[in-house]
LUMBAZA-141443 format. One record per atom (N, C-alpha, C, O): residue in one letter; atom name; z, y, x. Coordinates in nm, 2 decimals, always signed. Atoms other than C-alpha are relative to their C-alpha. Layout:
# LUMBAZA-141443
code,site,up,north,east
a,CA,Z,Y,X
...
***
This chain:
# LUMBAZA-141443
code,site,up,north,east
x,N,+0.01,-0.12,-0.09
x,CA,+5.02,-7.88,-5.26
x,C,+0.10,-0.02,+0.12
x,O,+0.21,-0.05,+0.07
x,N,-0.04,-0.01,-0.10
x,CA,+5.16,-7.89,-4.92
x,C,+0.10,+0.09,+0.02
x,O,+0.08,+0.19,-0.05
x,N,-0.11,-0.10,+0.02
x,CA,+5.47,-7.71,-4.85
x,C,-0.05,+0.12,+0.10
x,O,-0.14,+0.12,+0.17
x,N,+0.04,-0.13,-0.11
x,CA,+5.47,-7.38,-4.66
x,C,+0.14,+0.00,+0.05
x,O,+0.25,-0.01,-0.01
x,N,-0.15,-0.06,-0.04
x,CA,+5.75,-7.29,-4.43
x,C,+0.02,+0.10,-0.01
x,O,-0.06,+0.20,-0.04
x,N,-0.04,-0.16,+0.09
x,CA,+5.94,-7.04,-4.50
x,C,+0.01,+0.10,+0.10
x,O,+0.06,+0.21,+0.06
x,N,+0.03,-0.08,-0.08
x,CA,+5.86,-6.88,-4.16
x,C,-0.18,+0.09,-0.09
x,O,-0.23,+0.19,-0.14
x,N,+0.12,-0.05,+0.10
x,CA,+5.53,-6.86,-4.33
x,C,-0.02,+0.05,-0.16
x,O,-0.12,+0.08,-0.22
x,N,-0.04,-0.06,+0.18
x,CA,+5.64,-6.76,-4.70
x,C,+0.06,+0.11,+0.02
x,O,+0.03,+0.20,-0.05
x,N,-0.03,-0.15,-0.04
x,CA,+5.83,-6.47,-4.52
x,C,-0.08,+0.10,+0.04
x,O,-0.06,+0.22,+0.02
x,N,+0.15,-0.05,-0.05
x,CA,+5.51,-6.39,-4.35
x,C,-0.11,+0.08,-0.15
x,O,-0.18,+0.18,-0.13
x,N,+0.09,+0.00,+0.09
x,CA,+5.31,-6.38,-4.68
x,C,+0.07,+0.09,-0.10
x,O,+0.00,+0.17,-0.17
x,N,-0.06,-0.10,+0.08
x,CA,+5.58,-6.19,-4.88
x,C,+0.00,+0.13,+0.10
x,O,+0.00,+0.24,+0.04
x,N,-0.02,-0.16,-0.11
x,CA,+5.60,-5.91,-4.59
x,C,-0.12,+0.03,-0.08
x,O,-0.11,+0.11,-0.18
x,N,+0.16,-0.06,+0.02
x,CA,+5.19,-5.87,-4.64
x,C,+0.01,+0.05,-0.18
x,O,-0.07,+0.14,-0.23
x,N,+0.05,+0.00,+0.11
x,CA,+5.26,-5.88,-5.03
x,C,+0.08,+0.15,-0.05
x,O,+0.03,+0.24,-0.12
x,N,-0.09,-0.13,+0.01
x,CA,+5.54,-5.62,-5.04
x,C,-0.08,+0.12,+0.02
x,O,-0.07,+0.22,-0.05
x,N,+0.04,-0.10,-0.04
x,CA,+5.30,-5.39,-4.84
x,C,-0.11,+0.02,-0.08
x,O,-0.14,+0.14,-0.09
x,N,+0.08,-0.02,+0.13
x,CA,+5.04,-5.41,-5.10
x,C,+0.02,+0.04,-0.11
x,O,-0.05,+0.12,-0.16
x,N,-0.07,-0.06,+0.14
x,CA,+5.25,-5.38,-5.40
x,C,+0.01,+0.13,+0.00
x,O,-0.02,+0.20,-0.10
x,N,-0.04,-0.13,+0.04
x,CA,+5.35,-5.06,-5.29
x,C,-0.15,+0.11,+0.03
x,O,-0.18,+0.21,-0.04
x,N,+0.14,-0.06,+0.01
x,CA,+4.99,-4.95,-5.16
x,C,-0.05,-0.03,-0.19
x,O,-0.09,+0.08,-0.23
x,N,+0.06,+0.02,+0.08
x,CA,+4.88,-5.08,-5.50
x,C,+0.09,+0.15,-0.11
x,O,+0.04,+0.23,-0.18
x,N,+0.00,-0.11,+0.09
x,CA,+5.13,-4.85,-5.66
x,C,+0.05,+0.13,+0.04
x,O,+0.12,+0.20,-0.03
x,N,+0.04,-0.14,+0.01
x,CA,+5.08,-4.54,-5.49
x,C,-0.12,+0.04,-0.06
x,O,-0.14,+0.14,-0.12
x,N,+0.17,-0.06,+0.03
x,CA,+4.68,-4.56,-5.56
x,C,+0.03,+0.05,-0.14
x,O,-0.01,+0.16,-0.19
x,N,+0.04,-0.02,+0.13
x,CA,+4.77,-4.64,-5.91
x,C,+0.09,+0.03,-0.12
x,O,+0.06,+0.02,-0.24
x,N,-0.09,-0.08,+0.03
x,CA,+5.06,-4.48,-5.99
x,C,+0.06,-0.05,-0.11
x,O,+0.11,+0.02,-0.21
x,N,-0.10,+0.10,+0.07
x,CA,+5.22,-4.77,-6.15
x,C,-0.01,-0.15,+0.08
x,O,-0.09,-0.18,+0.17
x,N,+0.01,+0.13,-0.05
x,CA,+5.33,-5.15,-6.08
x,C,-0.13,-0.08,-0.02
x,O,-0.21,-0.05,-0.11
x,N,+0.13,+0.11,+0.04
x,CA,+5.05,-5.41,-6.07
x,C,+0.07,-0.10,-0.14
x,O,+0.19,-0.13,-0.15
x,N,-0.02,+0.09,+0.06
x,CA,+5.04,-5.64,-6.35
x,C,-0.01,-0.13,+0.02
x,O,-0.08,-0.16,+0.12
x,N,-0.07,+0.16,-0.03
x,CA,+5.13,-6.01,-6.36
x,C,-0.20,-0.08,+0.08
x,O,-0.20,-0.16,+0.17
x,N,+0.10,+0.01,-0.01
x,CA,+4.69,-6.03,-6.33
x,C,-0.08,+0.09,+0.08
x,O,-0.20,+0.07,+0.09
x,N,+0.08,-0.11,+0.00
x,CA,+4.59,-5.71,-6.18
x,C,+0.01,-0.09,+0.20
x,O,+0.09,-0.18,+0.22
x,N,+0.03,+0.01,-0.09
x,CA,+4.46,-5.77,-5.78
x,C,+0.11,+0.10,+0.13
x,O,+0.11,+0.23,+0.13
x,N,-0.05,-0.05,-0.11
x,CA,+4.70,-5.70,-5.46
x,C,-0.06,+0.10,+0.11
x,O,-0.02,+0.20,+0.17
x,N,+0.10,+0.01,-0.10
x,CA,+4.38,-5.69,-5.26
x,C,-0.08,+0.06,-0.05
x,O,-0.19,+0.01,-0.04
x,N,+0.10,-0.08,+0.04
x,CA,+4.19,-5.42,-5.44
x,C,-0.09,+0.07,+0.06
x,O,-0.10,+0.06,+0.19
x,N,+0.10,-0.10,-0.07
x,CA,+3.92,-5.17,-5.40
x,C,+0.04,+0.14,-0.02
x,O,+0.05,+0.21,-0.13
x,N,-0.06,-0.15,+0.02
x,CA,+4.05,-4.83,-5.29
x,C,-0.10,+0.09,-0.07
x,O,-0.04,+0.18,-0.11
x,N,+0.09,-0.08,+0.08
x,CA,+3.73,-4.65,-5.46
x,C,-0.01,-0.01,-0.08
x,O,-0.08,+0.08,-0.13
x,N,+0.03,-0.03,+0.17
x,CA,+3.78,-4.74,-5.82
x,C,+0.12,+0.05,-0.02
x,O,+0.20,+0.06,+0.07
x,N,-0.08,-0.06,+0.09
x,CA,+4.00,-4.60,-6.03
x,C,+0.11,-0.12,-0.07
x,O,+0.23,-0.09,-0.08
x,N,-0.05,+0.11,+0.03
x,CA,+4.12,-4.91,-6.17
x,C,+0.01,-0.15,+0.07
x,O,-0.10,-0.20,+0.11
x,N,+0.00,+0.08,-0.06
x,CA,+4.26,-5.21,-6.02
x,C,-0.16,-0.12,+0.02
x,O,-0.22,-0.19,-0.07
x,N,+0.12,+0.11,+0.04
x,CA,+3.96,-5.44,-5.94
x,C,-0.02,-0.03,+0.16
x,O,-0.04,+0.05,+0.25
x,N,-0.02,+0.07,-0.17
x,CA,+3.97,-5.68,-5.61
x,C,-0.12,+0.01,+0.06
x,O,-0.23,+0.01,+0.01
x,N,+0.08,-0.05,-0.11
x,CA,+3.82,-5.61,-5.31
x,C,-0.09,-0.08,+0.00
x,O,-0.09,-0.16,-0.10
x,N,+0.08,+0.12,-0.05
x,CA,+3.52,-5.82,-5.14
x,C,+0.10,-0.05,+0.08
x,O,+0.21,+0.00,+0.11
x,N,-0.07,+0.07,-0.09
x,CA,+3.64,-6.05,-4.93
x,C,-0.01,+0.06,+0.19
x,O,+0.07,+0.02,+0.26
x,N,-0.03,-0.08,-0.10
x,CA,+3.59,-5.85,-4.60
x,C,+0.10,+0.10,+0.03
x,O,+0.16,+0.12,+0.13
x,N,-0.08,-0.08,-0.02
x,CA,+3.79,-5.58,-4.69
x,C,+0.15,-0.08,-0.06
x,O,+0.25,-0.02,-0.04
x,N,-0.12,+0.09,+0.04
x,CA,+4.06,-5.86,-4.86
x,C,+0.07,-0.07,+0.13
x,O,+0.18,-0.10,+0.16
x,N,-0.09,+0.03,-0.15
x,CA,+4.09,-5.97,-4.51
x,C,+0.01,+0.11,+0.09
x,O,+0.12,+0.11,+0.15
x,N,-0.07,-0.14,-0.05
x,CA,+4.11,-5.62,-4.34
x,C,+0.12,+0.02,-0.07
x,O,+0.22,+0.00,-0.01
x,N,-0.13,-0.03,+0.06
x,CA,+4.37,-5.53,-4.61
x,C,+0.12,-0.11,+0.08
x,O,+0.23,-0.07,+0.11
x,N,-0.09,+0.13,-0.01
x,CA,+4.55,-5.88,-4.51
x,C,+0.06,+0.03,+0.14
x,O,+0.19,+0.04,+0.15
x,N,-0.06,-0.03,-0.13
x,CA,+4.58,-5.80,-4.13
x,C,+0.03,+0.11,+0.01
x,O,+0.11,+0.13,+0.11
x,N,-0.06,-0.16,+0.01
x,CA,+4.64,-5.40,-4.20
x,C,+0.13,-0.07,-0.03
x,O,+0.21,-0.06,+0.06
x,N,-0.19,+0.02,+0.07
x,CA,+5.00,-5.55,-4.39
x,C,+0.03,-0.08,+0.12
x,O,+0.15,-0.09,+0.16
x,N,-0.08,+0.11,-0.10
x,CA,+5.03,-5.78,-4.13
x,C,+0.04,+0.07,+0.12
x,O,+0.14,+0.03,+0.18
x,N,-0.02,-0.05,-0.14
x,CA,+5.01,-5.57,-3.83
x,C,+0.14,+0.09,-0.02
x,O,+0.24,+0.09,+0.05
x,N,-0.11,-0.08,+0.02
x,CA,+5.25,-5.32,-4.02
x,C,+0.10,-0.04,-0.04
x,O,+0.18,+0.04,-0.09
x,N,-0.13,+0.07,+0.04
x,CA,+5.51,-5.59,-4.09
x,C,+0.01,-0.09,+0.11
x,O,+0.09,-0.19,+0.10
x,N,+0.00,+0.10,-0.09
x,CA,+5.46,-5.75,-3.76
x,C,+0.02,-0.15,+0.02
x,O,+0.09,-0.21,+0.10
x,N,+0.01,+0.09,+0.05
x,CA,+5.37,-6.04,-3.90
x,C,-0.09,-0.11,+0.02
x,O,+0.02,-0.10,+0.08
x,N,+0.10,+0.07,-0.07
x,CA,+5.09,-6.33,-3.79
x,C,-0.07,+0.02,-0.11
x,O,-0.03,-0.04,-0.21
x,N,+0.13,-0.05,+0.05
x,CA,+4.78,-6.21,-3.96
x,C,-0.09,-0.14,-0.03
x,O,-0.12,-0.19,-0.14
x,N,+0.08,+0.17,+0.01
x,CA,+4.60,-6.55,-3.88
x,C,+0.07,-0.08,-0.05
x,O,+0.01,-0.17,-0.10
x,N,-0.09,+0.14,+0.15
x,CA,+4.89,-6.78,-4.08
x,C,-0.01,+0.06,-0.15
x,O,+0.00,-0.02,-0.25
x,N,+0.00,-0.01,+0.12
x,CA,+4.85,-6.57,-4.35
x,C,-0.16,+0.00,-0.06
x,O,-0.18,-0.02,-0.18
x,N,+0.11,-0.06,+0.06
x,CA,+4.48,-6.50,-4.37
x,C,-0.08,-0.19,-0.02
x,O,-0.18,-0.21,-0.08
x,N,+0.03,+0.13,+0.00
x,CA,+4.45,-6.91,-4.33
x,C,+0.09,-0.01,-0.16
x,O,+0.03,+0.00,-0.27
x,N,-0.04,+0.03,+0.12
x,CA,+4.71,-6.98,-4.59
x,C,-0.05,+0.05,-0.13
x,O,-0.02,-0.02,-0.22
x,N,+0.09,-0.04,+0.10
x,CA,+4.50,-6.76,-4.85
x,C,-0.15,-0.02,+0.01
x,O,-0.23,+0.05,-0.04
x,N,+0.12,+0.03,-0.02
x,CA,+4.22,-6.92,-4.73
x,C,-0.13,+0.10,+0.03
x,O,-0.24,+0.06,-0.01
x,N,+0.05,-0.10,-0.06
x,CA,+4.05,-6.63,-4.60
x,C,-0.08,+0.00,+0.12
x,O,-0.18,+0.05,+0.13
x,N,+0.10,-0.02,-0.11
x,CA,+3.96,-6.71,-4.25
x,C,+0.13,-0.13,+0.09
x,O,+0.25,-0.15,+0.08
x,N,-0.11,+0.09,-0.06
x,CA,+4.11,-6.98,-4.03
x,C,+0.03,+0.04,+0.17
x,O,-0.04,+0.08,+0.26
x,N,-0.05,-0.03,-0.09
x,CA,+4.34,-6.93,-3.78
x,C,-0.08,+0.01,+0.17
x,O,-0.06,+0.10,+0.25
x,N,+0.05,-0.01,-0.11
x,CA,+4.13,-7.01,-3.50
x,C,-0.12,+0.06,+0.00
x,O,-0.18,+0.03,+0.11
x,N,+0.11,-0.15,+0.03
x,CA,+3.86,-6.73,-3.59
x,C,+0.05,+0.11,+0.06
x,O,-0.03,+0.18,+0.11
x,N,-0.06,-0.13,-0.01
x,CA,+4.04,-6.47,-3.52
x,C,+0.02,+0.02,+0.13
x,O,+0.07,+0.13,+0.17
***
């Protein structure tokens, strides 16, 4: 596995922080060690998004952590940098 710098490991923990806590407003507890960051706000129970709204979600945390959207949404293999 390739290393990541830790400009980009800071990047990807900002996006994950902002999820954890969306995850536990929706669901009014922590996520579990298995349960999805990147859920679907319409169920009731954790259960991950499609992948369109897993990359909306990804650039929503990113914009609100002022964060690069395109390093993160490449490093989860999502969409590559030069897409965007």
């Amino acid at each position: 596995m390739p290393r990541i710098s830790e400009p980009l490991m800071a990047a990807l923990l900002e996006v994950a922080k902002v999820r954890f806590e969306l995850f536990r407003e929706h669901f009014g507890r922590e996520p579990g060690p298995d349960e999805p960051l990147l859920f679907d706000p319409d169920k009731g129970e954790p259960t991950a998004s499609t992948v369109a709204d897993s990359r909306l979600q990804v650039v929503s945390a990113a914009a609100a952590t002022e964060v690069d959207a395109c390093a993160v949404l490449d490093l989860l293999g999502f969409k590559s940098s030069t897409d965007m």
